[in-house]
C-alpha positions as CSV (number, residue, x, y, z in Angstrom):
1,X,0.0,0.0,0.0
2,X,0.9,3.5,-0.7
3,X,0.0,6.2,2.1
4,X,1.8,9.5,3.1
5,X,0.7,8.9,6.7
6,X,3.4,7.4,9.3
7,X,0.1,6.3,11.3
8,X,-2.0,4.6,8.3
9,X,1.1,3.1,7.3
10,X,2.0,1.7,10.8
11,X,-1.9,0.7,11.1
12,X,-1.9,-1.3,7.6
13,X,1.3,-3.0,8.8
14,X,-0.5,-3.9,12.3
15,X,-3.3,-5.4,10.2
16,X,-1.2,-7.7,7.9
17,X,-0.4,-5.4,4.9
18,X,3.1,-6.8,3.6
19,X,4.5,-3.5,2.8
20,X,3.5,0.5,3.1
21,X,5.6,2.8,1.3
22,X,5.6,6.8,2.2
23,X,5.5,8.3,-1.0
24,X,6.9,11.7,0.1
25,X,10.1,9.7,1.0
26,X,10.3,7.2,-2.4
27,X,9.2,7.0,-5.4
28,X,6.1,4.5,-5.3
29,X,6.4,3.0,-8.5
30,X,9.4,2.2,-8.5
31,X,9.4,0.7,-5.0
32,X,6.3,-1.4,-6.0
33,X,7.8,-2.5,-9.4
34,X,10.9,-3.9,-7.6
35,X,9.2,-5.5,-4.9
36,X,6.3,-7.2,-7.3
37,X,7.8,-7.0,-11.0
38,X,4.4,-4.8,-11.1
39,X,1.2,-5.5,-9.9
40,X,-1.7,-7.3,-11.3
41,X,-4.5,-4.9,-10.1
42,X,-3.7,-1.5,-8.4
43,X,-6.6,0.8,-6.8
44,X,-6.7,4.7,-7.6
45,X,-8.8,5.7,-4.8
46,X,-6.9,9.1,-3.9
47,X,-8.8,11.2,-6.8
48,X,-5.0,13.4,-6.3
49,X,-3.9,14.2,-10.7
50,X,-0.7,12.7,-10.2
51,X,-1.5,9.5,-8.7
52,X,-3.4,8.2,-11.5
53,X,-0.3,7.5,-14.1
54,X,1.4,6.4,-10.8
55,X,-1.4,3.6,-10.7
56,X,-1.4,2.8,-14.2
57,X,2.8,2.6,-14.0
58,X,2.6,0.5,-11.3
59,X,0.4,-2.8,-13.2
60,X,2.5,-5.2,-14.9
61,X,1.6,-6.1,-19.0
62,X,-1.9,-7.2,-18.8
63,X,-2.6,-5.8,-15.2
64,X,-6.0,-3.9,-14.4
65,X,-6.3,-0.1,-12.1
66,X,-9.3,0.3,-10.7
67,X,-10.6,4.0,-10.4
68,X,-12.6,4.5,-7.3
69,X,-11.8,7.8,-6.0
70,X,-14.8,10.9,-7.0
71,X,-12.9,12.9,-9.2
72,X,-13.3,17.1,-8.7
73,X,-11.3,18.3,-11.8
74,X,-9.2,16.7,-14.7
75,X,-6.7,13.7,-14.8
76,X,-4.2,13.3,-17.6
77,X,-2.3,10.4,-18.5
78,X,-0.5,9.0,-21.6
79,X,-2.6,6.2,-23.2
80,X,0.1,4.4,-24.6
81,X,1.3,3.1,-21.3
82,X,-2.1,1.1,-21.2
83,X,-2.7,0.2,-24.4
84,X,1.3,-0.6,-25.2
85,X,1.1,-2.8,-22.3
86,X,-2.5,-4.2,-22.9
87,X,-3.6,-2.8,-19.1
88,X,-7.2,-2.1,-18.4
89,X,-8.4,0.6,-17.0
């Protein structure tokens, strides 16, 4: 899981989450990637701009992201890195 806050994090942990990375301290897609060779579904459930490519980045060829989050303005990302890598969004 991906979460910015030290408590959350230390929470998810308490509650059996394998790992919880702070991404104000790492890049999260590139910890995740290393960790997993890329997921096979992430979760966008932030509704934050920059964390949807993030989500999509983070899937490995074939892998699936999951919007959930309410969205209040625009989100951009390049559709080449889902279809290139046959993800579905």
């Amino acid at each position: 899981m991906v979460e910015p806050s030290a408590e959350r994090r230390a929470k998810a942990l308490e509650l059996g989450a394998i790992s919880a990375i702070d991404p104000m301290a790492d890049d999260p897609v590139v910890k995740i990637r290393e960790a997993t060779g890329g997921v096979h579904v992430a979760f966008e459930v932030t509704g934050v701009p920059r964390v949807l490519p993030q989500c999509i980045d983070c899937t490995r060829h074939e892998g699936q992201t999951l919007i959930v989050s309410i969205w209040e303005g625009d989100a951009s990302f390049q559709p080449n890195t889902a279809v290139l890598k046959e993800r579905q969004l």
